[in-house]
C-alpha positions as CSV (number, residue, x, y, z in Angstrom):
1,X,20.7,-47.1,13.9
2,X,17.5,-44.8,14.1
3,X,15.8,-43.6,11.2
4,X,16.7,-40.2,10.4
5,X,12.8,-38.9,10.1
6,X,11.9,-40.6,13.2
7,X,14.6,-38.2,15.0
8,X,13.4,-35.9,13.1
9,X,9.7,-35.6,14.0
10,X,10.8,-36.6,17.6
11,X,12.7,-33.3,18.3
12,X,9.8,-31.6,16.4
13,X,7.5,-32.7,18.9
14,X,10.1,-32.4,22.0
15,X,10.7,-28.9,20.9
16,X,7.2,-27.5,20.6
17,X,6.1,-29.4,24.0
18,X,5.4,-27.0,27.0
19,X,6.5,-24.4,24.9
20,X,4.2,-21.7,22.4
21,X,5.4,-21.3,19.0
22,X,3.2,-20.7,16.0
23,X,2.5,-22.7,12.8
24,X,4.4,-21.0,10.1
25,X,1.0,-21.0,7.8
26,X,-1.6,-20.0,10.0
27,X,-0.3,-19.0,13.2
28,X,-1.9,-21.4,15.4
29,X,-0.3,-22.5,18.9
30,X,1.4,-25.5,18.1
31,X,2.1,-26.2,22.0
32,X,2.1,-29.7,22.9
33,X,2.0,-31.2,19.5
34,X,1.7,-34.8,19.5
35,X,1.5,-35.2,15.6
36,X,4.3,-33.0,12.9
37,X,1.1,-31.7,11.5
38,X,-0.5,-28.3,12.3
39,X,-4.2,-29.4,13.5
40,X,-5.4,-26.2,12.1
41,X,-4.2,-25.8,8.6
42,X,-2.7,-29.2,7.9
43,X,0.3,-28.3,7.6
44,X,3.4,-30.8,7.4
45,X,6.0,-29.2,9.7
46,X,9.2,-30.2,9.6
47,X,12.3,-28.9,12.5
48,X,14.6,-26.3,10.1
49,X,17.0,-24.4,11.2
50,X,17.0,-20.7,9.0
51,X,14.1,-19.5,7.2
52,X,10.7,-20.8,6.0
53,X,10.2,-20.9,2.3
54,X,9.0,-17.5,1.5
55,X,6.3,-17.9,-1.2
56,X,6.3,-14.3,-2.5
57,X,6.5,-14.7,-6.0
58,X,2.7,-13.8,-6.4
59,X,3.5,-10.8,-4.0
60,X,5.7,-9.2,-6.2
61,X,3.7,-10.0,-9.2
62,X,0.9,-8.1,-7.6
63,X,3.1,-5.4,-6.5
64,X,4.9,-4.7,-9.7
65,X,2.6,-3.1,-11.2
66,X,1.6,-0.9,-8.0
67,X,5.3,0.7,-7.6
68,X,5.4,0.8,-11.7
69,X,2.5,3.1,-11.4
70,X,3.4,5.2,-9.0
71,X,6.8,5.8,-10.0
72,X,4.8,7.4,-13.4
73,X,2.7,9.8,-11.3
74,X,5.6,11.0,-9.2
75,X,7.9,11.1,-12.4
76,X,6.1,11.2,-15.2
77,X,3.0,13.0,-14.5
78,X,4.8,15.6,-12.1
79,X,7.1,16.5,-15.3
80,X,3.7,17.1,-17.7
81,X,2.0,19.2,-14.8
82,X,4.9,21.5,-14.5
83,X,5.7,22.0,-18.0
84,X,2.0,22.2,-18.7
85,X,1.4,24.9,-16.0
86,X,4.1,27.0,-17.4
87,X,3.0,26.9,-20.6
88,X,-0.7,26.7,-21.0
89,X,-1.9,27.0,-17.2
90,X,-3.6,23.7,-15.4
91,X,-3.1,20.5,-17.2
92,X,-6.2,18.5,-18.7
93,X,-8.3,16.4,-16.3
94,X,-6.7,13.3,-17.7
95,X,-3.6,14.1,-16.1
96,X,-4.9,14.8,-12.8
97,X,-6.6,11.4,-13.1
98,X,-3.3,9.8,-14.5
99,X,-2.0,11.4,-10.9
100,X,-4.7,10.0,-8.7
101,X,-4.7,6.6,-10.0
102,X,-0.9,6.5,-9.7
103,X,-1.2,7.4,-6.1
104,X,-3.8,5.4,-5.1
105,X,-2.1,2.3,-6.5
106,X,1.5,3.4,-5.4
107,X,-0.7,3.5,-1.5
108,X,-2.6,0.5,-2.3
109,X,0.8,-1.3,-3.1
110,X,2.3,0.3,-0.1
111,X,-0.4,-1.2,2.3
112,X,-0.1,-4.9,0.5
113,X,3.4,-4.4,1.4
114,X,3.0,-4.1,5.1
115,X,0.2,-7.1,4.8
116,X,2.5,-9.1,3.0
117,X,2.4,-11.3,5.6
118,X,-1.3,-12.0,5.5
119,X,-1.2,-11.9,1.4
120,X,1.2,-14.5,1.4
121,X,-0.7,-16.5,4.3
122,X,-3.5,-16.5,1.3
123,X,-4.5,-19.9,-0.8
124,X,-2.2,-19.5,-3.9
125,X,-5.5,-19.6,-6.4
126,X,-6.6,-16.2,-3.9
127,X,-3.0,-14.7,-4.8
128,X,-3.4,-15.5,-7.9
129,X,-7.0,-14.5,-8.2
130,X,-5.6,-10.7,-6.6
131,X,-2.3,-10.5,-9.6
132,X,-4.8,-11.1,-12.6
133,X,-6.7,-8.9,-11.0
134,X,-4.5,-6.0,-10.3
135,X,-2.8,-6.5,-13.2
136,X,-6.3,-6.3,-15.3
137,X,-7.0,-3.0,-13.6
138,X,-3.9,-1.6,-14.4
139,X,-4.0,-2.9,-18.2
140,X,-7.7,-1.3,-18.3
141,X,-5.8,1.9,-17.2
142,X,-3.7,2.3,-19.5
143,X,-5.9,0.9,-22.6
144,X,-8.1,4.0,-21.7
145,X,-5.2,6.3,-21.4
146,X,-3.7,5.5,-24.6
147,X,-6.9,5.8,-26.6
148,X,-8.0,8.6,-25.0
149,X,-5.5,11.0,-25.3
């Protein structure tokens, strides 16, 4: 009886022979294999039927508080702009800032979304390096918002 891994890496390597299909981490060609490693990237590859593991929990991390934001400027800060231009005339420059951070990180969220790919293609300490990040930013924001108005 044959060892189930052996089979294993065997149709791995018959099914990538003479044939071009990318590593699942970096994208390299993986034609002609002779090894169930990517030579690019190291990866161990394995023959799966379905889907890769998705790692996208740091991608939501970083885009949680992206769509957060901009669901207040569209919501929030659209309410105190009307009101306030009914009553007293333009709003206060804070608001209009409030606005332009919301959509600028409601845009910035929206283009890590279509490279979500790419993001998640990153080194995990990268993604991590980009949630702190973005979530500092945003925590900075609001610190300043709060004791401000």
């Amino acid at each position: 009886m044959n060892d189930p891994v052996e089979n294993e890496t065997e149709l791995l390597l018959r099914f990538v022979a003479h044939r071009d299909h990318a590593c699942p981490q970096c994208d390299y060609n993986l034609r002609d294999l002779t090894r169930p490693i990517c030579p690019e990237c190291g990866e161990e590859l394995k023959l799966t039927v379905g889907r890769r593991h998705f790692r996208d929990s740091l991608l939501f991390l970083v885009l949680a508080p992206c769509i957060f934001s901009s669901m207040c400027m569209i919501l929030l800060n659209g309410l105190i702009a009307y009101v306030w231009y009914n009553e007293k005339g333009l709003p206060p420059m804070w608001v209009w800032g409030v606005d332009g951070f919301g959509l600028s990180s409601g845009l910035g969220g929206l283009l890590l979304f279509l490279k979500r790919r790419a993001f998640t293609k990153l080194d995990r300490g990268v993604q991590l390096f980009w949630a702190l990040l973005v979530w500092g930013i945003h925590i900075a924001v609001f610190v300043v918002l709060v004791v401000s108005v």
